[in-house]
C-alpha positions as CSV (number, residue, x, y, z in Angstrom):
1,X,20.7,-62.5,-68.9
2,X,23.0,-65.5,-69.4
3,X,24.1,-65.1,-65.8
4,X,20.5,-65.6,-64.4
5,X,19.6,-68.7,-66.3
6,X,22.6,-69.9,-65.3
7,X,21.6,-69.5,-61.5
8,X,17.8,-70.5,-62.7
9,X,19.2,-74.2,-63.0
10,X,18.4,-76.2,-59.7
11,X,21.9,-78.0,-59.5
12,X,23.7,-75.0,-59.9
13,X,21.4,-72.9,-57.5
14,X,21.7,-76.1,-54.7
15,X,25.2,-75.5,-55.1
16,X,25.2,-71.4,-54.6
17,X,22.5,-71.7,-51.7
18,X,24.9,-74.5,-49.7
19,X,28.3,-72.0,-50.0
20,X,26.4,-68.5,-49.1
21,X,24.4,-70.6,-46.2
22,X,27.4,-72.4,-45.1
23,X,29.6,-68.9,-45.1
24,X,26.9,-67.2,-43.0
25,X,26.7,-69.9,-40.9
26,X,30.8,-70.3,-40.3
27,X,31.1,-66.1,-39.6
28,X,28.6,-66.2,-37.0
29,X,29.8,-69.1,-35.3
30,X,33.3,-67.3,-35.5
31,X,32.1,-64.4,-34.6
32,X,30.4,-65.3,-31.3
33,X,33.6,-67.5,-30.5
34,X,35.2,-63.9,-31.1
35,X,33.2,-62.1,-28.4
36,X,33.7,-64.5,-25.5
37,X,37.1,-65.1,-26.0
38,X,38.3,-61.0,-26.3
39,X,35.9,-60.6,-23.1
40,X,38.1,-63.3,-21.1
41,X,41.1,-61.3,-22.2
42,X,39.9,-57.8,-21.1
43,X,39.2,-59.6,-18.1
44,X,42.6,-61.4,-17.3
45,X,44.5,-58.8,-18.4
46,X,43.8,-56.8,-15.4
47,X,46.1,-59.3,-13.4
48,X,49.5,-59.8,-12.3
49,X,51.1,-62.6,-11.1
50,X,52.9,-60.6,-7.8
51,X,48.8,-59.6,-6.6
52,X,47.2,-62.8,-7.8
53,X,47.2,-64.3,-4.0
54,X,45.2,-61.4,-3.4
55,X,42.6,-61.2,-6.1
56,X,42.3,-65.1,-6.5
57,X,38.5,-64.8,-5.2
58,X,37.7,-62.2,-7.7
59,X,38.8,-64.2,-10.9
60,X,37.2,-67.2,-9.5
61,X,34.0,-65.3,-8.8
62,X,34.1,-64.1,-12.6
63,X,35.0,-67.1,-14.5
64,X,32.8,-69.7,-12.3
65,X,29.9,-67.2,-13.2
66,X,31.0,-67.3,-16.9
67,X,29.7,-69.8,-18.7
68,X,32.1,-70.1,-21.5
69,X,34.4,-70.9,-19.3
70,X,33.3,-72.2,-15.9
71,X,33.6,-75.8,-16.5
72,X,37.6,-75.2,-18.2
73,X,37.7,-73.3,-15.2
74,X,36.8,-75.8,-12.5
75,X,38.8,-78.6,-13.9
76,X,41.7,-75.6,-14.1
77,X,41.7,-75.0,-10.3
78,X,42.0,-78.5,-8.9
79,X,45.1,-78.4,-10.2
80,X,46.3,-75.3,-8.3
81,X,49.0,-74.8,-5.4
82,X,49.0,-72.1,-2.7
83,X,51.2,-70.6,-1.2
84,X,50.8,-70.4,2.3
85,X,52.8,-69.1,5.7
86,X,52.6,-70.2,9.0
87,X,53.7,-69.2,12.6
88,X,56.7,-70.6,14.5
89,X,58.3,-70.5,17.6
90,X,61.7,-69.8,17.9
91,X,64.0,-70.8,20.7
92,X,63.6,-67.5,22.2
93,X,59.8,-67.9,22.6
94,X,59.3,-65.2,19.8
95,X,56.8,-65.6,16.9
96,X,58.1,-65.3,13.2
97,X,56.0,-66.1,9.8
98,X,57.7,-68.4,7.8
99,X,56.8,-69.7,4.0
100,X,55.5,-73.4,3.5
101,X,57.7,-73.1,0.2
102,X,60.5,-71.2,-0.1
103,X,59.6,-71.3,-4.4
104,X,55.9,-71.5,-4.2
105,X,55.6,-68.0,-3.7
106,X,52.5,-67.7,-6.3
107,X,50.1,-69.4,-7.1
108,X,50.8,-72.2,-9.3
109,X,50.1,-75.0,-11.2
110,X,50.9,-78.9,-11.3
111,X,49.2,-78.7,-14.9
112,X,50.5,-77.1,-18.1
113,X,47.8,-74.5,-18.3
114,X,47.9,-75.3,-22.0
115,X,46.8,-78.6,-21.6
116,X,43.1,-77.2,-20.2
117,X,43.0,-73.8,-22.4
118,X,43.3,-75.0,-25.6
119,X,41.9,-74.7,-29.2
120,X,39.6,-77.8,-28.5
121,X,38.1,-76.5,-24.9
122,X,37.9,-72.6,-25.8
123,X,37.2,-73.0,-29.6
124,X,36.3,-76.1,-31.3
125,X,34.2,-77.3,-28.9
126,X,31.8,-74.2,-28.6
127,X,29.7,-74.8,-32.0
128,X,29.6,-77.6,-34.6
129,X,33.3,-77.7,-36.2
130,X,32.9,-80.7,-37.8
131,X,30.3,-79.4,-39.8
132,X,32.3,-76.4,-40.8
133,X,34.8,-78.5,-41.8
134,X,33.2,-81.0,-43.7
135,X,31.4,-77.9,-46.4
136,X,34.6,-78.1,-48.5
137,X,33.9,-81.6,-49.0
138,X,29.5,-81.5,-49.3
139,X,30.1,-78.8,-52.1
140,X,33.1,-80.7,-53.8
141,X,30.7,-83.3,-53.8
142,X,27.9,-81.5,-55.4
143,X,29.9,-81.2,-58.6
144,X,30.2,-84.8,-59.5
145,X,27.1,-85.8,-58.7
146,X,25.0,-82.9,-60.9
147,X,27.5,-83.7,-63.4
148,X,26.9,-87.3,-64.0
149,X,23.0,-86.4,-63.2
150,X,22.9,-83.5,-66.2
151,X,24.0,-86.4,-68.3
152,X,22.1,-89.0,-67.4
153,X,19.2,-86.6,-68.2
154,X,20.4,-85.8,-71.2
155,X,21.0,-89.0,-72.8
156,X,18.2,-89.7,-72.1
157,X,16.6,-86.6,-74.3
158,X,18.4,-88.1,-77.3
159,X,16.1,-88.8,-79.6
160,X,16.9,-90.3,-83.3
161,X,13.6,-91.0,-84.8
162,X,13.7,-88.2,-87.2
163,X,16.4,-85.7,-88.4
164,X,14.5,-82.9,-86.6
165,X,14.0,-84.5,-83.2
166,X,17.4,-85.5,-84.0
167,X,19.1,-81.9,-84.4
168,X,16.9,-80.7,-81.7
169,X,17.9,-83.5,-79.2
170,X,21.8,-83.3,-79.6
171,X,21.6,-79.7,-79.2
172,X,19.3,-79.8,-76.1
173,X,22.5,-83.0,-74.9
174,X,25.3,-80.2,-75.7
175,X,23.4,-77.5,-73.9
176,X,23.0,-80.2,-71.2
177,X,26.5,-80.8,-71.2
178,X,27.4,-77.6,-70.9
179,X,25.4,-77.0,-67.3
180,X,27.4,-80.3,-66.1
181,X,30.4,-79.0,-66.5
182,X,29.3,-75.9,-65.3
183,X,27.9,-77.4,-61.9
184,X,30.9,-78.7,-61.6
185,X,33.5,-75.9,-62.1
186,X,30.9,-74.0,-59.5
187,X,31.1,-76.8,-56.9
188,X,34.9,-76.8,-57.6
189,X,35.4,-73.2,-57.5
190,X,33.2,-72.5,-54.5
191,X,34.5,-75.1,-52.4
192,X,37.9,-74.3,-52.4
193,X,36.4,-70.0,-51.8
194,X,34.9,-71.3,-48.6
195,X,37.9,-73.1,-47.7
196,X,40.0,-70.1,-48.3
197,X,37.5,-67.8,-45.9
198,X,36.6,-70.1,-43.3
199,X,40.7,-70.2,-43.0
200,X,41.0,-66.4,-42.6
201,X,38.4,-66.3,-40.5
202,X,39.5,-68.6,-38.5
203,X,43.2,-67.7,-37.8
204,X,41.8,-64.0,-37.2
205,X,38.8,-64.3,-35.5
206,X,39.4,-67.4,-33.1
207,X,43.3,-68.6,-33.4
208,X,44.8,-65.2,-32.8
209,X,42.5,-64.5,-29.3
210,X,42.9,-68.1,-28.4
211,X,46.9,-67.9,-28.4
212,X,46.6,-64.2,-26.4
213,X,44.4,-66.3,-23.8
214,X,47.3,-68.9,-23.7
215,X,50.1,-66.4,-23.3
216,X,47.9,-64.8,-20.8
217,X,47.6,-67.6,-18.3
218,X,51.2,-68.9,-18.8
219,X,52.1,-65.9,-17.1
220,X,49.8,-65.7,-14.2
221,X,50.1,-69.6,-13.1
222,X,53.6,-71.0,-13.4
223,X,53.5,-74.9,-13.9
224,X,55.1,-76.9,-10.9
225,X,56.4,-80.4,-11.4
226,X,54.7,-83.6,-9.9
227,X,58.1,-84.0,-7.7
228,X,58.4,-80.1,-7.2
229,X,55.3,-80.0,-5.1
230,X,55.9,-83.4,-3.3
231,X,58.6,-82.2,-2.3
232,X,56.9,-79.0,-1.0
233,X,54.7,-80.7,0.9
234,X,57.2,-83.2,2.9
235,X,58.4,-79.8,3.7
236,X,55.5,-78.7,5.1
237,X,55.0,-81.8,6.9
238,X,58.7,-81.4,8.7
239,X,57.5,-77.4,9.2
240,X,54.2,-79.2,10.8
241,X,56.0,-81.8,12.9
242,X,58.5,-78.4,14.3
243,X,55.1,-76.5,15.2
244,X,53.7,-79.9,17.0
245,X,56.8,-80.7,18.8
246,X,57.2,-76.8,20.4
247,X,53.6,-77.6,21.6
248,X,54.2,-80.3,23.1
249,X,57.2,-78.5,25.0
250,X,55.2,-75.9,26.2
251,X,52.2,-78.0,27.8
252,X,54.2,-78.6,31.2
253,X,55.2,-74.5,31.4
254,X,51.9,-73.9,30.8
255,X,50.5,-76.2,33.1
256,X,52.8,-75.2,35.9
257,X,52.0,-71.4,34.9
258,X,48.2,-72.2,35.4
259,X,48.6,-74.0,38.6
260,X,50.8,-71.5,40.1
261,X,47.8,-68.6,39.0
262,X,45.0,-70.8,40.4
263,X,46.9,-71.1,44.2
264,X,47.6,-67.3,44.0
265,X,44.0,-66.4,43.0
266,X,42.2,-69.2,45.7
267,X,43.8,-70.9,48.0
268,X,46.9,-68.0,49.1
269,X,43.6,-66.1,50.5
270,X,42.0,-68.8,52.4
271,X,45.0,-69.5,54.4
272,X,46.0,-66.1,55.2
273,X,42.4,-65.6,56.5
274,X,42.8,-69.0,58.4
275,X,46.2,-68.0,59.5
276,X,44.6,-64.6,60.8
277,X,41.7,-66.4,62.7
278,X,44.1,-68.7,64.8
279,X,45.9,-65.7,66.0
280,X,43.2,-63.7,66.5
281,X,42.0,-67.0,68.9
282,X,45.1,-67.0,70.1
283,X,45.1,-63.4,71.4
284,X,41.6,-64.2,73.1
285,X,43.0,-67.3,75.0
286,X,46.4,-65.0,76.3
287,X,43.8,-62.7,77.5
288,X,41.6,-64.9,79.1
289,X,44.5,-66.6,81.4
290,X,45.7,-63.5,82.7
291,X,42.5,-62.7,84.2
292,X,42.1,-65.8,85.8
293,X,45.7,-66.0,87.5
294,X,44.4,-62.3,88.7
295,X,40.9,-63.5,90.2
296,X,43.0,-66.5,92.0
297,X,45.1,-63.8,93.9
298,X,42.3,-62.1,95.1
299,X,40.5,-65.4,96.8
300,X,43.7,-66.6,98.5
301,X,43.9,-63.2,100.4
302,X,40.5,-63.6,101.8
């Protein structure tokens, strides 16, 4: 009976409604955080780092689609390096593949991954922390304030005009008293309850996924130093410049190859059929004087 006047006294019930409100409202938020981040795990643990060039579209696909994630996930990729292989010509006119980088053989990063999956872009930043954080302080608040109110209130009951009124009014001031102190052992007490839960709750719920997530794409994309990766690509400039330069060695064979197929394929036919043709009139003119030397024979006789 005690119990529920104690609760039937508005300070102390502000005080109760603010800490169970406040503790709903920090498991949900906790508990939402929760979901996403253990479906982005049982996502990205379905990778390795050896068939990550290979499945690169398939994570993309899923985390630009994702939208707890997409816009870590965009700034994320800008930063990536990938390997790639190229053709070149050997001195023996043979093909062979060849790496750009001879260390880049995954895909990597010139980023700490940390540095874009961490507590403030996949926690903290999801839902109001502040808030959460500032409940402790609201509800240590609430203690002084009823406090000093319940006695302002009650000194102001006192009444000494009589010795009834003034029995009756220092009793109703001790009573008064009383609920002060107890509004503010409440605010006390359940301020440093929710402080203790929203911890737990916390490290279990949100810190514990968020360092699994962490682990989990340190492993797939190695960081690569700002002078690592310049270096890689003078490299694959001087691999670019090699690939040039046998081009432009092979434009005259090539030319001379194409030339050498036109003649064969046009003009070689023409002049054997213009070569045929002359003997052919040539034949006709042999002929044609022989008969006339025998037709002058013939008229001398007569």
């Amino acid at each position: 009976m005690n119990f529920f006047k104690i609760l039937a006294d508005i300070p102390i019930l502000i005080v109760v409604i603010v800490f169970i409100t406040s503790t709903i409202y920090c498991f949900t938020k906790y508990a939402k955080t929760e979901k996403n981040l253990k479906n982005l795990i049982g996502f990205m643990q379905n990778f390795k780092r050896n068939d990550l060039n290979f499945r690169f579209k398939e994570i993309d696909g899923w985390m630009s689609q994702n939208p707890y994630v997409s816009a870590i996930w965009m700034e994320f990729k800008n930063t990536l390096v990938f390997s790639e292989s190229i053709a070149l010509k050997t001195e023996g006119k043979d093909f062979k593949y060849q790496d750009i980088s001879s260390t880049v053989q995954n895909i990597q990063t010139t980023a700490d991954p940390l540095y874009f999956f961490n507590e403030e872009t996949l926690v903290t930043s999801k839902f109001n922390f502040k808030m959460i954080q500032t409940i402790p302080t609201v509800l240590t608040g609430f203690g002084p304030l009823f406090t000093f109110l319940n006695i302002a209130v009650a000194f102001g009951r006192i009444d000494f005009s009589t010795q009834e009124k003034t029995i009756a009014s220092v009793s109703s001031f001790m009573t008064s008293m009383q609920t002060a102190a107890l509004v503010s052992v409440i605010a006390v007490g359940s301020s440093l309850v929710y402080l203790m839960i929203e911890r737990i709750l916390y490290n279990k719920m949100c810190k514990t996924p968020m360092n699994q997530i962490q682990e989990i794409m340190g492993n797939l994309f190695a960081s690569i130093s700002a002078e690592k990766f310049l270096y890689e690509l003078l490299r694959e400039t001087k691999i670019q410049n090699n690939s040039t330069s046998n081009l432009i060695t092979d434009i005259p064979g090539q030319m001379k190859t194409q030339f050498n197929a036109s003649m064969a394929t046009n003009l070689v036919p023409y002049l054997e059929n213009l070569i045929f043709g002359l003997n052919q009139l040539n034949k006709q003119l042999k002929e044609s004087l022989k008969e006339k030397k025998a037709s002058d024979v013939v008229d001398e006789l007569f």
